[in-house]
C-alpha positions in Angstrom: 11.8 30.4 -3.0 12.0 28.4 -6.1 11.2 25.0 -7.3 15.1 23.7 -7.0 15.5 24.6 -3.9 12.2 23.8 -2.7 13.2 19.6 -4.2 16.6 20.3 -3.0 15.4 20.8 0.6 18.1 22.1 2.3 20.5 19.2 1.4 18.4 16.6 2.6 15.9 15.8 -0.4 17.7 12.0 -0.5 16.6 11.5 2.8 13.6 13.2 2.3 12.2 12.2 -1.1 13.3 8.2 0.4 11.5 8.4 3.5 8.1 10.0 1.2 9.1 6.9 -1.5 9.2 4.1 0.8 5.8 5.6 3.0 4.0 5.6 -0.4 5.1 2.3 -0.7 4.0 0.9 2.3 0.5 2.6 2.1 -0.2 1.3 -1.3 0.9 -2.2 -0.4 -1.2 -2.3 2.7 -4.1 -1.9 0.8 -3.4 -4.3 -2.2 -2.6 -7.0 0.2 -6.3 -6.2 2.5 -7.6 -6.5 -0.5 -6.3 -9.6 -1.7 -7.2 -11.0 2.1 -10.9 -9.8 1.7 -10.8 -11.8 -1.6 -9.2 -14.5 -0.1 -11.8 -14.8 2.6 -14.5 -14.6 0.5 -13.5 -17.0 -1.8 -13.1 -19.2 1.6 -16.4 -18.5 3.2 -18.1 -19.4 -0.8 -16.7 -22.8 -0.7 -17.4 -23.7 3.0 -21.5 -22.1 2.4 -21.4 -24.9 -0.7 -20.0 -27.5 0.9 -22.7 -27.2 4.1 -25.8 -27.0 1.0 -24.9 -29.3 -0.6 
């Protein structure tokens, strides 16, 4: 087996190589955006501490 065929697979590599694209997609998104939340909340919780000190 070469390497063409292996990327061609079969006649499907658009479906397949889309379904792989949009999964990465997804995967790195969900972690950008829990991060973003954890920030978010953080950022939250620092505020409401310094306003109950203060």
């Amino acid at each position: 087996m070469d390497l063409q065929t292996f990327f061609a697979m079969g006649g499907y590599a658009f479906y397949v190589w889309t379904s792989y694209g949009i999964c990465c997609v997804v995967l790195v998104l969900n972690v950008v955006v829990s991060i973003r939340k954890r920030r978010q909340f953080l950022r939250q919780l620092a505020r409401k501490q310094a306003r109950q000190n203060s």
